[in-house]
C-alpha positions as CSV (number, residue, x, y, z in Angstrom):
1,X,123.3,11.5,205.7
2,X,124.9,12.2,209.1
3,X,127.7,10.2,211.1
4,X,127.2,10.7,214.6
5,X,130.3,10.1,216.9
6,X,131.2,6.7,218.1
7,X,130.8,7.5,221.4
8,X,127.0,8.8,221.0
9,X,124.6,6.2,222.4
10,X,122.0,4.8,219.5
11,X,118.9,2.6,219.5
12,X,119.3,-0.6,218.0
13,X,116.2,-2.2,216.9
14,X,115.1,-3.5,220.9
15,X,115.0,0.3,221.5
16,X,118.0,-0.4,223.8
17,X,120.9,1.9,223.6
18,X,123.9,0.6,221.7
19,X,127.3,2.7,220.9
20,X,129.0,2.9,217.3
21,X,127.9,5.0,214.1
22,X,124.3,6.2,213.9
23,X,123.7,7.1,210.3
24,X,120.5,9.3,209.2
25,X,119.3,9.9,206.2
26,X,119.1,13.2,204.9
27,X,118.4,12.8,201.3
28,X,114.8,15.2,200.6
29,X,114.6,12.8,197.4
30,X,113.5,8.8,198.5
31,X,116.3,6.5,196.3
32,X,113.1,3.8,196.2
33,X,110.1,6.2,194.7
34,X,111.9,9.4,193.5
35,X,109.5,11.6,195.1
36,X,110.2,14.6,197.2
37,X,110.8,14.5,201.5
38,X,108.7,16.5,203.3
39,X,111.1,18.0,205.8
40,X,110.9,16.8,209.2
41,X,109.2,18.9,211.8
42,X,112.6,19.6,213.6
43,X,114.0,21.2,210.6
44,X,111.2,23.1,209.8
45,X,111.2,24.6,213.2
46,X,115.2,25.4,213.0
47,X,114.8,27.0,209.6
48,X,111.5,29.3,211.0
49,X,114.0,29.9,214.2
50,X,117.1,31.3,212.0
51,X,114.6,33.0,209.7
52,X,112.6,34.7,212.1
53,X,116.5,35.7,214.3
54,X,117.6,37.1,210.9
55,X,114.5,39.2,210.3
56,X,114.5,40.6,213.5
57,X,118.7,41.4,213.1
58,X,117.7,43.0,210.2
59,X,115.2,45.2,211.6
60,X,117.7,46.1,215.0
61,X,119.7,47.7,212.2
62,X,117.4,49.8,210.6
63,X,117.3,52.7,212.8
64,X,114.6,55.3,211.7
65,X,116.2,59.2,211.1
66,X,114.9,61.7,213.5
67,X,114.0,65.5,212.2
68,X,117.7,66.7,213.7
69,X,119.2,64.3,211.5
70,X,117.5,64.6,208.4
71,X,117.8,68.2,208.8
72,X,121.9,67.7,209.1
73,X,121.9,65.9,205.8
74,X,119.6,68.8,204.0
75,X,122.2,71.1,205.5
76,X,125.1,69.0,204.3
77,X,123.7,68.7,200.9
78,X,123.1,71.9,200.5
79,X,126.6,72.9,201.3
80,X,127.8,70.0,198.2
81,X,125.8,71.6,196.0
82,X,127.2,75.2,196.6
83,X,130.9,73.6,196.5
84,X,130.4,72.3,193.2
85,X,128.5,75.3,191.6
86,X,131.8,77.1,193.2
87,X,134.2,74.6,190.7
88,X,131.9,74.5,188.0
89,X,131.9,78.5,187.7
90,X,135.8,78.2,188.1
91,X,136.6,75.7,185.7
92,X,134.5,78.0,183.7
93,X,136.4,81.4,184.0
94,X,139.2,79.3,183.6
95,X,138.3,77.7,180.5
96,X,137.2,81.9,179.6
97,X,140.7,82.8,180.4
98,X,142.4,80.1,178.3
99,X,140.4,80.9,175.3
100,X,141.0,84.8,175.4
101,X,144.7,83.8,175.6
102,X,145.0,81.7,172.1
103,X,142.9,84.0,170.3
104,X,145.1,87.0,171.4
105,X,148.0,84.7,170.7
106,X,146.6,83.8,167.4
107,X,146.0,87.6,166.6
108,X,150.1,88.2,167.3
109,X,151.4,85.4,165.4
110,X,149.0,86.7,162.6
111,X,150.0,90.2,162.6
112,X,153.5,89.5,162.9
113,X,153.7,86.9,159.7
114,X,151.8,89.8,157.9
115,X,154.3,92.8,158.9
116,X,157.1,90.4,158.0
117,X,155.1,89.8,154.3
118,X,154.7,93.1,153.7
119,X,158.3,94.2,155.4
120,X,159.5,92.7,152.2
121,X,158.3,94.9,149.2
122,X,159.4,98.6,151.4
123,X,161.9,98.7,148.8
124,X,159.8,98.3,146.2
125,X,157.1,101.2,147.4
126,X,160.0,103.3,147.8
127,X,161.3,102.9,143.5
128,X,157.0,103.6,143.2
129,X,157.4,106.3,145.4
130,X,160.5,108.1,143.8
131,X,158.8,107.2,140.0
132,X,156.3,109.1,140.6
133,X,157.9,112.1,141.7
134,X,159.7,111.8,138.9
135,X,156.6,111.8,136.8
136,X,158.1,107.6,135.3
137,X,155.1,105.7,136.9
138,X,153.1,105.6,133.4
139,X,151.7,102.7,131.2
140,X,151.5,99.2,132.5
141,X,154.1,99.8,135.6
142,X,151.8,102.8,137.0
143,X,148.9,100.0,137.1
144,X,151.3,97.4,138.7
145,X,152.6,100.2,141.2
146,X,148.8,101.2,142.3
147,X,147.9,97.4,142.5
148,X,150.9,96.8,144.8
149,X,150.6,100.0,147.0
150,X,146.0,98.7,147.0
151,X,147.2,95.5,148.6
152,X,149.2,96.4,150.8
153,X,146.9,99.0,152.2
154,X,144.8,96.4,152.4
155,X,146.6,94.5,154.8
156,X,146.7,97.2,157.1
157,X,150.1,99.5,156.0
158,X,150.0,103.2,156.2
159,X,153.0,105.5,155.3
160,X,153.3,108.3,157.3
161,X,156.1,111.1,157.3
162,X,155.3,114.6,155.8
163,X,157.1,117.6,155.6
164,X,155.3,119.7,158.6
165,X,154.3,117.0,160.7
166,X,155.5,117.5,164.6
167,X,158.9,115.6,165.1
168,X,157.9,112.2,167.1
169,X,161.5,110.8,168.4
170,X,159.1,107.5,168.5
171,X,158.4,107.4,164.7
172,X,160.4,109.6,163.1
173,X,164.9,109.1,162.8
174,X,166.3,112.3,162.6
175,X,169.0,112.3,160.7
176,X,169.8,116.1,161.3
177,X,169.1,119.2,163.5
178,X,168.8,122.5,161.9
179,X,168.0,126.2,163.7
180,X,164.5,126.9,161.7
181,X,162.3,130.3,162.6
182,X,158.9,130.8,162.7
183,X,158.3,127.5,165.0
184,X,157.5,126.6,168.2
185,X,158.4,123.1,168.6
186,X,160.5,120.8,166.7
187,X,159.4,120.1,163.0
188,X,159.9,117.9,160.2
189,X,161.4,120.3,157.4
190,X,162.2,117.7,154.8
191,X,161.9,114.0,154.5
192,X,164.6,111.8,153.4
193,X,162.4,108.3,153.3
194,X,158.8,107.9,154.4
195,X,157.6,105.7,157.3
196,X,156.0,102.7,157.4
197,X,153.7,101.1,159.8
198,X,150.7,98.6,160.8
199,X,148.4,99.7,163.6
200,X,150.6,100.4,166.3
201,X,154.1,98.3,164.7
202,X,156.3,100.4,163.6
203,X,157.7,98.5,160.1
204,X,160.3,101.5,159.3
205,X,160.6,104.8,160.6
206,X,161.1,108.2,158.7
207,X,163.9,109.6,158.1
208,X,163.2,113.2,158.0
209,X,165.5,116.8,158.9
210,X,163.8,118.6,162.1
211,X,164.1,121.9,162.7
212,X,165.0,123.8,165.9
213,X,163.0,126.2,167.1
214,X,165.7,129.3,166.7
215,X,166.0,131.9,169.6
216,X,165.0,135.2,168.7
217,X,167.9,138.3,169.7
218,X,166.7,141.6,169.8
219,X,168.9,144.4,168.9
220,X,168.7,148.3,170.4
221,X,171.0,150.8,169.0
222,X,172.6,153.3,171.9
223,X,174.1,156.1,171.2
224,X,178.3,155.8,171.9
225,X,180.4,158.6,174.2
226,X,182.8,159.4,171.2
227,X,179.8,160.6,169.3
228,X,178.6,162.7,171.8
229,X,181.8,164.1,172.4
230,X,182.5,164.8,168.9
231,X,179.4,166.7,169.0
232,X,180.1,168.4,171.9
233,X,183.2,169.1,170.2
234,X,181.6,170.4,166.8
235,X,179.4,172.9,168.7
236,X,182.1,174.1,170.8
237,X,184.3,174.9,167.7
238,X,181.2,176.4,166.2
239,X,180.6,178.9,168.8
240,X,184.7,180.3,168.8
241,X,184.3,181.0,164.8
């Protein structure tokens, strides 16, 4: 229902105009049968007004594309999609890069626990070592020996230092320099301890003698003026008698 103002002029029953309230009802239900209003024809016509206002707002706003600007978008899209493959592929070499880096990382913690490990029983290759020479590796500590010196070879140790070998200031300690003939470069003459190694890390070096190439002096005998002249001298004395 619907108060109009006080003011507003109203028909009273005589159909002449009176002032106060003028109260409509609204209600689509009737309180006295319970069935449904039909709207009135006013109503109907305002709601088919602001339907047909809002249909015709909502097709002012949809503004068809023309070829120029659908070919913008393509264009537009095209250059997403390229800027995207461009971070995918570098998120990718990234990703490459940071995977080559752990597993070289890995591989250097590795090797360096194992040269540490192994490090450890240098001595003990060194008593196998002089044993042997010595003709004392035999029974059960000759199979313990080559057991040891097998696994350690297997993780990747080599001993290097022999009598003959080029000197290598690199590898090799020098504990002495000696004059040596018949050479050409320095040499190792005698080895004091053997070198140890894996791949390229250098666990101990040798301690070796090198010898020095020695300088060759060559010696011509000339004859001297005092024996000439005592020859001189001879033949002179010769000739008087």
């Amino acid at each position: 229902m619907a108060l109009s103002d006080n003011n507003t002029p109203g028909n009273g029953e005589d159909g002449e105009a009176t002032e106060g309230p003028v109260i409509r009802d609204n209600r689509r239900i009737d309180p006295e049968t319970y069935q449904a209003r039909e709207p009135k024809t006013e109503d109907k016509d305002e709601g088919e007004a602001a339907e047909s206002t809002g249909g015709d707002a909502e097709e002012n706003l949809d503004v068809p594309d023309t070829p120029e600007d659908l070919l913008s978008e393509a264009i537009n899209a095209d250059e997403r999609v390229v800027e995207l493959t461009n971070d995918l592929k570098r998120v990718q070499a990234e990703y490459s890069n940071y995977r080559k880096r752990v597993e070289r990382d890995r591989q250097a913690v590795q090797e360096a626990s194992v040269a540490k490990v192994v490090g450890e029983f240098l001595p003990i290759l060194d008593d196998i070592g002089r044993a042997r020479e010595h003709e004392e590796l035999t029974g059960g500590f000759k199979a313990v020996g080559e057991a040891l010196e097998a696994v350690v070879t297997k993780l990747g140790l080599e001993k290097y230092g022999e009598k003959g070998d080029e000197f290598d200031p690199t590898v090799h300690e020098a504990l002495t320099l000696v004059p040596a003939p018949n050479i050409s470069v320095q040499t190792v003459i005698e080895v004091f301890q053997p070198g140890y190694r894996i791949d390229e890390r250098i666990l101990r070096p040798a301690r070796v003698v090198v010898g020095d190439p020695a300088e060759e002096t060559e010696e011509t005998e000339e004859p001297s003026g005092d024996e000439g002249t005592s020859e001189e001298t001879g033949g002179e004395t010769d000739n008087k008698k």
